[in-house]
C-alpha positions in Angstrom: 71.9 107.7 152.7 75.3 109.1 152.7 76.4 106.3 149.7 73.7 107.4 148.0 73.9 111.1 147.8 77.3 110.7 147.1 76.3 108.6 143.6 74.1 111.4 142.5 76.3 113.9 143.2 78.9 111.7 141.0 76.8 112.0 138.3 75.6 115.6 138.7 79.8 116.1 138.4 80.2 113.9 135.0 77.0 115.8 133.5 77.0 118.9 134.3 79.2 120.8 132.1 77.9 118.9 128.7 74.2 119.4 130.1 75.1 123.6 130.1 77.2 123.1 126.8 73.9 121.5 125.4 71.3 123.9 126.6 74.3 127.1 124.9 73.6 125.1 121.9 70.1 125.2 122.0 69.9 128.8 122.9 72.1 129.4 119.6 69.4 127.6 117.9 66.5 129.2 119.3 68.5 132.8 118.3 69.5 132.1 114.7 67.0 129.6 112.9 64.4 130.9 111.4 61.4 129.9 113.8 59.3 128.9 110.7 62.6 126.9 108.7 60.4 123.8 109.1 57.5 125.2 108.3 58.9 126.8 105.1 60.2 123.1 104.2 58.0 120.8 105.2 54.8 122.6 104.4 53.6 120.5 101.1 53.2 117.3 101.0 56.1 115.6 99.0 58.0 112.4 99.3 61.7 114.3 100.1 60.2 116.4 102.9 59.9 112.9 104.8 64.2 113.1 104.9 64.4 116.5 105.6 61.9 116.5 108.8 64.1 113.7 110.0 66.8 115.8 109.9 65.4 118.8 110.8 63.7 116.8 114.4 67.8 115.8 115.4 69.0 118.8 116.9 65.6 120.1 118.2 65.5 120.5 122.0 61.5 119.3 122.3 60.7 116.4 123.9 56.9 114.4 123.2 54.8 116.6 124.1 56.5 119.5 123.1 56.4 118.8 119.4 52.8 117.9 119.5 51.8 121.6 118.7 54.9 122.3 116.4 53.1 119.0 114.7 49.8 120.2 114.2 50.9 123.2 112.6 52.6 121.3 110.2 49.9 119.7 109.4 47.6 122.5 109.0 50.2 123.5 106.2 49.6 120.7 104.2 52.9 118.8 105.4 52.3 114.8 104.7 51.0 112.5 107.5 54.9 110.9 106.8 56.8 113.8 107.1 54.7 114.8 110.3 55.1 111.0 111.7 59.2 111.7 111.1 59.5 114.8 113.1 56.9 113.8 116.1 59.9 110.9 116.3 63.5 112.1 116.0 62.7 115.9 117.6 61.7 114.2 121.1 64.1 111.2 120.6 67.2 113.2 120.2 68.3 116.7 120.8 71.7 118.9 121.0 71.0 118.9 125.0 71.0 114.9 125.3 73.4 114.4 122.8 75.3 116.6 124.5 75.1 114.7 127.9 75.2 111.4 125.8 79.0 112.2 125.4 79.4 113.0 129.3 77.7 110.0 131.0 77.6 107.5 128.1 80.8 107.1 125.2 81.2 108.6 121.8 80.2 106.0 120.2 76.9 106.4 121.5 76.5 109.8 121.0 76.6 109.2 117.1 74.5 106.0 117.7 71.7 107.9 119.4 71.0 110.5 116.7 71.7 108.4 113.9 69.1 105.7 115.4 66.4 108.6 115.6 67.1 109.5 112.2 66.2 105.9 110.9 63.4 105.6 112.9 62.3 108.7 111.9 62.7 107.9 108.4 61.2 104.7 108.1 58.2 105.6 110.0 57.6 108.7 107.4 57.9 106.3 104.7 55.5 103.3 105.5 52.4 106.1 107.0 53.1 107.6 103.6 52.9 104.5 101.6 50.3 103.5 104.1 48.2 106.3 102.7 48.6 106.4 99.4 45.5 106.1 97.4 43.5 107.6 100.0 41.6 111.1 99.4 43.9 113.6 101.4 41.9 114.8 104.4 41.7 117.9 106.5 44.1 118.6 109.2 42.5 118.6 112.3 41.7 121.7 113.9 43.9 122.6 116.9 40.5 122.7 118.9 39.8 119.3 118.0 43.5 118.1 119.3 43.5 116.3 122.9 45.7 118.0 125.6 48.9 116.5 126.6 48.8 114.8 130.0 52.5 115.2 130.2 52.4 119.1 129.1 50.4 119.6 132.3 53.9 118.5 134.2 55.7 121.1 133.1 57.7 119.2 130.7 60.5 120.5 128.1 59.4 123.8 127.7 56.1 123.0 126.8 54.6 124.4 129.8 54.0 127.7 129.1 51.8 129.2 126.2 52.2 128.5 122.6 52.0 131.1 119.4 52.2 130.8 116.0 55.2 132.0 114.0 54.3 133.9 110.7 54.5 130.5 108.9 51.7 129.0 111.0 53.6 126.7 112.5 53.2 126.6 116.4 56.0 127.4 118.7 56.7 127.7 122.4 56.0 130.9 123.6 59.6 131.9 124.8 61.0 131.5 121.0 62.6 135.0 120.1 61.8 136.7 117.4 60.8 140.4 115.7 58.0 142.1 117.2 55.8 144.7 115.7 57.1 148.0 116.9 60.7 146.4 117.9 63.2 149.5 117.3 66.0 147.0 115.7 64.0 145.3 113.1 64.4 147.7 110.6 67.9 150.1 109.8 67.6 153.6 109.6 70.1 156.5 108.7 72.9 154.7 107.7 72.8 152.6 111.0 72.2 149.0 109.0 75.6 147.7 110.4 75.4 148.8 114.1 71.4 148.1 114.4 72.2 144.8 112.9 74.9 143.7 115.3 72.8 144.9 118.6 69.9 143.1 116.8 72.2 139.6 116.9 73.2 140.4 120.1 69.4 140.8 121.6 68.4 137.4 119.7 71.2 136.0 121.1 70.2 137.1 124.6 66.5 136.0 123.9 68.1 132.8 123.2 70.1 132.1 126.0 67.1 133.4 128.0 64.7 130.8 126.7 67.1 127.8 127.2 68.7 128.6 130.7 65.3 129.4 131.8 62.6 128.8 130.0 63.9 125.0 128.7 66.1 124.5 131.3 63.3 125.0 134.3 61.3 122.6 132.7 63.3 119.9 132.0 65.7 120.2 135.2 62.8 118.3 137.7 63.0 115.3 135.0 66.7 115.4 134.9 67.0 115.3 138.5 64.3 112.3 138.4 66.7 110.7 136.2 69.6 111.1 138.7 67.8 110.0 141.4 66.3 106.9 140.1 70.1 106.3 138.7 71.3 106.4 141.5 68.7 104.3 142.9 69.9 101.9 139.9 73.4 102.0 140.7 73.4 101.1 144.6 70.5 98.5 144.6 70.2 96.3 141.5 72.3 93.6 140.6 76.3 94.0 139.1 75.1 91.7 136.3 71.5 92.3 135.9 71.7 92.7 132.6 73.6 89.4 131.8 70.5 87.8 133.5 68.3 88.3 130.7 69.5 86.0 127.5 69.9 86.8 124.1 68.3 89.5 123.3 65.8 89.5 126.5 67.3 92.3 127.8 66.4 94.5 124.6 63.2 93.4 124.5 62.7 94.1 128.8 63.7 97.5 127.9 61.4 97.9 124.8 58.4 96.8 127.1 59.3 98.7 130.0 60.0 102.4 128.4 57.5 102.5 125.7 54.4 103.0 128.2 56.1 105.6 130.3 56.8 109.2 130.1 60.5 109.6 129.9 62.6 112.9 128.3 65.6 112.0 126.5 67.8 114.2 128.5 66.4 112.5 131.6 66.7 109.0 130.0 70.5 109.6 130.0 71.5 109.3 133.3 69.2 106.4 133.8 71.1 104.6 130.6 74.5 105.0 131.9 73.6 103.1 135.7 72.2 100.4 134.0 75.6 100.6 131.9 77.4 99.6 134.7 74.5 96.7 135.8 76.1 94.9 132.2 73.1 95.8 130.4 74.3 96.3 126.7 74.5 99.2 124.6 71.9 97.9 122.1 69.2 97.5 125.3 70.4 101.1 125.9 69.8 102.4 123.0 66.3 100.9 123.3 65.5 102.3 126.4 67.3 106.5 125.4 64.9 105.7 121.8 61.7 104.2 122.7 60.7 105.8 125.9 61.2 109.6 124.4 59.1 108.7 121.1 56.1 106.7 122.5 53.9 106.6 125.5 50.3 106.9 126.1 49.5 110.0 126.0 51.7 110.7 122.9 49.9 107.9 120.8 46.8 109.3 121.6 47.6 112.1 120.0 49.1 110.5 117.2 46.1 108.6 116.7 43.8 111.8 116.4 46.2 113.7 114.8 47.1 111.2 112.0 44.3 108.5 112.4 44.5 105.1 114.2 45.9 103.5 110.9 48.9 105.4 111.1 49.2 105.3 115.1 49.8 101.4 114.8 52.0 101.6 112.0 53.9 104.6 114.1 54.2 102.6 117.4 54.7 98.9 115.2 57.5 101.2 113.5 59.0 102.9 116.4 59.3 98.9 117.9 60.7 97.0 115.6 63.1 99.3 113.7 64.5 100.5 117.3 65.0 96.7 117.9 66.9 96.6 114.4 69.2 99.3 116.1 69.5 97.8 119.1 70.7 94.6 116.9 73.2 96.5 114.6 74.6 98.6 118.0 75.9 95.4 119.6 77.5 94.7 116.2 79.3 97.6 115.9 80.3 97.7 119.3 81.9 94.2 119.5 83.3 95.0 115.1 85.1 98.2 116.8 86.3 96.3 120.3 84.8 98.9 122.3 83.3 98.1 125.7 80.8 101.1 127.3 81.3 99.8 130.3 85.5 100.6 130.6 84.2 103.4 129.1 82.2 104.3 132.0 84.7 103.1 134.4 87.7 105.3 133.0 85.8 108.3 132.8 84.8 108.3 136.6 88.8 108.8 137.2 88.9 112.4 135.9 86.2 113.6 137.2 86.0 116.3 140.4 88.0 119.1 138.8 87.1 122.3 139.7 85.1 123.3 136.7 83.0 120.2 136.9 82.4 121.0 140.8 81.4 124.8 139.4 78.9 123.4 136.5 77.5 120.8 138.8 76.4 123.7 142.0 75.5 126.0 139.0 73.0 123.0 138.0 72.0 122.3 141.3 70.7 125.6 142.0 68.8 125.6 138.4 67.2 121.5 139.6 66.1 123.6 143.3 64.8 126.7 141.2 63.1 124.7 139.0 61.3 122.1 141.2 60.1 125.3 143.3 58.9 127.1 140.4 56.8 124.1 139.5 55.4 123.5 143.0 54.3 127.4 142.9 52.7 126.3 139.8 50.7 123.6 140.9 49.9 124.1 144.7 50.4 128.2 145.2 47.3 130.7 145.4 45.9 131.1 141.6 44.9 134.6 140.4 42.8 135.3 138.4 
């Protein structure tokens, strides 16, 4: 027990810092993007807006079930079944937090790998739903009422647990996502007091911000991240050194593929998880399946694609999500044996540095936030309900 609370703590060390560095950067998002930015781009249905809800899904803190309602809403504004397809994959696939702990418990190389795999994804998803559905009458959105519920929201997942509301664009948001409120005292100058009522206007959106992410975002996904420790550590004392050498040719790609795209996974959590079976000599192409793959697809999720989007363009999004992942997988190995660089020295180096007394800070700073957070949610589900 002792060898294996020391592994978790290990990794807790190596994350921590980057996981609070990535959850800053999402607070900065939440504070200073216009809550209705995608909404204002990707509400008509045109062929560019495919590219640009790619690119707008990257940074996006919102795992699966989180973007189902942002989703919907785009819909409702007339955004393309493609362009909807693009952002329900790279938002939950990638985000500033996981790219963030990418760089701590994985390699650089990686960390541009991951986003730039969910962007491809993303993109060649968009494109073949809309070329799927060309020629055919464009239908209705469907109503938000006529949307099935999320198993995986009811978990308390990536901030997706707590109420919704719509920005002024339409487009639906989590409820914690700052922004001007009728009434607020700061929204408008007065008297000659534009500069100073501007200022403590940034500095209350940066607040709500750093509010929402540290607590709101940060509750929710902390139980998952601490899953993700656990079961690496789990990974780390009991399987195999060279598990993944086991597996020929590209068996252990395709192992991953089968195993993550069924099951609930967030890509933050995923990371942890990744970087033990690093060190079991899995390589970083079956990696990259696993951080890809699990985030974008399971049951629930292609459900709700299905209803949302129809069952022709469910197939095409799961058939997508499969074999262009695989593609990455492929072209990751590549460039990791064209460059000479080897994740798992990678791995092993980084474990000499770590310990120092900042890391030791940010790792009790997120221990207290995985206990906070995993007793907020048992409240939730098993304390006294009013009503």
């Amino acid at each position: 027990m002792s060898g294996f609370l020391k592994v978790c703590w290990d990794i807790l060390v190596d994350s921590s810092v980057w996981m609070l560095f990535g959850f800053f950067m999402a607070g900065l998002l939440r504070a200073f993007v216009p809550a209705d930015i995608v909404a204002r781009h990707l509400g008509r249905g045109r062929s560019g807006n495919v590219f640009k809800a790619a690119l707008f899904g990257v940074p996006l803190p919102l795992c699966s079930c989180g973007v189902i309602p942002a989703a919907a809403g785009l819909r409702r504004m007339g955004a393309s079944k493609g362009a909807t397809a693009s952002f329900l994959i790279s938002t939950p696939e990638t985000g500033v937090d996981s790219m963030s702990v990418s760089w701590a418990l994985l390699d650089p190389l990686m960390t541009v790998l991951r986003p730039l795999s969910a962007f491809v994804t993303a993109m060649a998803a968009g494109l073949f739903i809309d070329a799927a559905d060309k020629g055919d009458e464009p239908g209705k959105a469907p109503a938000e009422s006529d949307l099935p519920q999320a198993p995986a929201c009811s978990s308390g997942c990536c901030s997706c647990s707590g109420a919704t509301k719509p920005t002024p664009a339409g487009i639906v948001v989590p409820s914690g996502a700052p922004g001007p409120e009728p009434g607020d005292p700061f929204a408008a100058p007065g008297n000659g007091g534009a500069k100073h009522v501007a200022t403590v206007s940034s500095w209350r959106r940066f607040l709500d911000g750093q509010r929402f992410a540290f607590d709101d975002l940060m509750g929710d996904i902390a139980p998952w991240f601490g899953l993700g420790i656990v079961l690496a550590g789990l990974i780390t004392l009991y399987l195999p050194e060279n598990l993944g050498a086991m597996l020929p040719g590209g068996g252990a790609m395709l192992a991953m593929l089968l195993i993550s795209m069924p099951m609930y996974v967030c890509a933050t959590a995923s990371t942890p998880i990744a970087a033990a079976l690093a060190l079991k000599g899995f390589s970083p192409g079956a990696l990259l399946v696993f951080l890809l793959a699990g985030p974008a697809t399971n049951a629930a999720t292609v459900l709700m694609v299905g209803k949302l989007l129809g069952r022709r363009s469910a197939v095409i999004y799961v058939t997508t999500i499969a074999v262009v992942t695989m593609a990455c997988a492929v072209a990751a190995d590549a460039v990791y044996a064209a460059l000479g660089f080897h994740i798992h020295s990678w791995l092993g180096g980084s474990g000499a540095e770590e310990g120092g007394p900042l890391s030791v800070a940010a790792a009790l700073l997120m221990l207290a936030i995985l206990v906070r957070a995993v007793a907020r949610l048992a409240v939730r589900r098993f304390g006294p309900r009013t009503n």
